[in-house]
Steps between C-alpha positions, in 0.01 A plus 500: 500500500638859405581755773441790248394598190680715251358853472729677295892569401578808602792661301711835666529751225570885482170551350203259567264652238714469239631135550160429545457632099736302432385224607148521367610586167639183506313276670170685475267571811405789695705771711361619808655741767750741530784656691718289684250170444354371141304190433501286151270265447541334217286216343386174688526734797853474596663789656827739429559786785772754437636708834687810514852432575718816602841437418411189260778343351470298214623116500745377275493216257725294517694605792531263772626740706182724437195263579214541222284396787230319277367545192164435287510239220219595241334266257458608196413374152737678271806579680617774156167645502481528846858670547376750257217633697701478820784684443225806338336468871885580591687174630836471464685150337760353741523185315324471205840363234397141493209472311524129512381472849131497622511815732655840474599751817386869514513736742200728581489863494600484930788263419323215614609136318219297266502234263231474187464044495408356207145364608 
């Protein structure tokens, strides 16, 4: 039997509202809130929160010595057609070269590590 249930991932940023943009633009959903607290609900009614972070500093990828912390992986259909409309939203490629593989790493606008997945 579960002790908890997962409400949300909550993700330190300089800017909650517009990581939360981000976010939506890419996964789709709606924004709610503002200041130091947004909400993203996205569809099937799982949940994104973005907090104000003074003094945020980005992780680095790879860096073992700088701990990404976690990441999101993020299915997706069409991995090409997919990086297009991301990096337009404004992610960043961190390792993108080997388009071989089935999953490609990004950074968000915050500096925050994700991988598109093949689905």
């Amino acid at each position: 039997m579960a002790i908890a249930e997962l409400g949300a991932v909550v993700l330190d940023c300089p800017d909650p509202r517009a990581l939360a943009g981000f976010y939506a633009g890419m996964l789709g959903g709606s924004v709610e809130g503002e200041g130091d607290w947004v909400d993203l609900t996205v569809p099937g009614g799982r949940a994104l929160a973005f907090q104000a972070a003074p003094g945020f500093v980005p992780p680095k990828w790879p860096a073992p010595d700088h701990s990404q912390q976690f990441h999101l992986d993020l299915s997706v259909e069409d991995l090409d057609a997919a990086e297009a409309q991301i990096l337009a939203l404004g992610a960043k490629p961190l390792d993108t070269d080997d388009r071989s593989r089935g999953f490609r790493v990004y950074a968000d606008p915050a500096g925050h590590p994700f991988c598109l997945c093949r689905a």
